[in-house]
N, C-alpha and C positions, 0 to 999 in steps of 0.2 A: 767310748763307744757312742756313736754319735746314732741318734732318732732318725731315721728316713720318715715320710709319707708321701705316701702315693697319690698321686693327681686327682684322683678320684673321691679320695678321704677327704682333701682340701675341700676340693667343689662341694661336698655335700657336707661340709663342714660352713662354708659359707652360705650355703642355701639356709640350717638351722639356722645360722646367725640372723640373716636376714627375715628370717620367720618369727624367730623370739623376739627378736629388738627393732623390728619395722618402723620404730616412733620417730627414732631418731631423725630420717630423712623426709618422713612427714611432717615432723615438727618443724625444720628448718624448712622448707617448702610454707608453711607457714605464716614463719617469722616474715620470709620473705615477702610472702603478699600480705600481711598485715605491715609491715613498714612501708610498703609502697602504698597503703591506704593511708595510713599517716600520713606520708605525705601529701599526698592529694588533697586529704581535708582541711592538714595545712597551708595548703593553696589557694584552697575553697577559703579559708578564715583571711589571708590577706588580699583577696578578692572583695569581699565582705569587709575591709577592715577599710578598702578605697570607696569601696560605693558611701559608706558611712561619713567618711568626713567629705566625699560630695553632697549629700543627704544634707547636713551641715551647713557650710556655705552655702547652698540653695538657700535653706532657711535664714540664714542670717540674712539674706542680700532679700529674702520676702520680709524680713522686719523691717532693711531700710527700705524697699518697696512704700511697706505702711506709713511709716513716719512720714514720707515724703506726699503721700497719699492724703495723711492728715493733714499735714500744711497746706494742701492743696485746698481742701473743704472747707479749713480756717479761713481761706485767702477767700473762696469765695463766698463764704457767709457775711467776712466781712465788706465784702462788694455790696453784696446784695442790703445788708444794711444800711452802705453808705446810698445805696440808689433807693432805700424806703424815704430816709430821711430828706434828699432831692425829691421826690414824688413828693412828698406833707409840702415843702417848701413853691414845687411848682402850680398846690392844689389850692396855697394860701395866696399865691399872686396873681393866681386865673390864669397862666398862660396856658392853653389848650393844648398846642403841638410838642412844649416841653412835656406835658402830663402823658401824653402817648407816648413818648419817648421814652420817659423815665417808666413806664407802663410795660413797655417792648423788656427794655434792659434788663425790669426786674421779671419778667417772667424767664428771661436767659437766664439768669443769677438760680431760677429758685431751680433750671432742668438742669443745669449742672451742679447743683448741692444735692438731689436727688441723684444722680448719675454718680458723683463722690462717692457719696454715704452706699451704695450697692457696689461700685467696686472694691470699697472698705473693706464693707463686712464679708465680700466673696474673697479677697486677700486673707484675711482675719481666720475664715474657714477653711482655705488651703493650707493655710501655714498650722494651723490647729493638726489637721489630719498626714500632713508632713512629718509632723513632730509625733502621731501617734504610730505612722508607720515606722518612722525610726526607733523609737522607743523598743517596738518589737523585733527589730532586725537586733536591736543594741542585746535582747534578751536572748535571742538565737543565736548571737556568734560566742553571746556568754556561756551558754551549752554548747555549742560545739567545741570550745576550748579548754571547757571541762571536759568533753568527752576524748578529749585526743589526749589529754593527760590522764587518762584514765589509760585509754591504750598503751600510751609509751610507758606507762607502769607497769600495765599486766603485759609488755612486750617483754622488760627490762626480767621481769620474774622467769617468763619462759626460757630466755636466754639463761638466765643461772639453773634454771631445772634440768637445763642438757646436760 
């Protein structure tokens, strides 16, 4: 003897269903837009992950900046010494227009060792604050890579709770 039911027992059998256990399609509705936010932030992290070793090369290429910078201010202190010691020499032989000369030169020598020495130290202080904004971004993707493995965990959970 086989069980009939009626169209109507169904439907209103499905209706309870739908009323007692409503989770289940909200929880995957869920799932769904939380995995599509993972990925996103996963996105956002290798977005984040290019700017950083730009951030990087910038910086290295302001270190050889510096270096290059300093040789520069070497080269001309040692100018500028080699035209002190011309000046003592043209002041012991009395020639007047060499002493203007060597006069002229070293006043060049000393606004370009001033001008060095300030583009130095404003290299010195970008590459300082370069290196501190990286330092922070290096901290913020380090939390968001924690936090996205925290999601794909608490994802992985809700997936076994269905």
């Amino acid at each position: 003897m086989m069980f009939r039911m009626k169209p109507t027992v169904i439907a209103l059998g499905t209706v309870f269903a739908l009323w007692a256990f409503p989770v289940t399609y909200v929880q995957s509705q869920d799932i769904k837009e939380d995995k599509k936010d993972i990925r996103g932030d996963r996105r956002d992290i290798r977005e984040d992950t290019k700017d950083i070793r730009k951030d990087r090369r910038d910086i290295r290429q302001d270190s050889r900046d510096i270096r290059q910078d300093k040789k520069d201010l070497n080269r001309d202190i040692r100018d500028r010494n080699q035209d002190r010691r011309e000046l003592k020499e043209a002041e012991r032989e009395g020639d007047a227009a060499e002493v203007k000369k060597e006069k002229k030169d070293l006043a060049k020598d000393n606004a370009d060792i001033k001008k060095d020495r300030s583009d130095l130290q404003k290299d010195r202080k970008d590459r300082h604050e370069d290196r501190k904004d990286l330092k922070g971004d290096l901290k913020d993707r380090r939390h968001d890579r924690k936090d996205v493995r925290k999601d794909r965990k608490d994802l992985r959970h809700d997936r076994r709770s269905n």
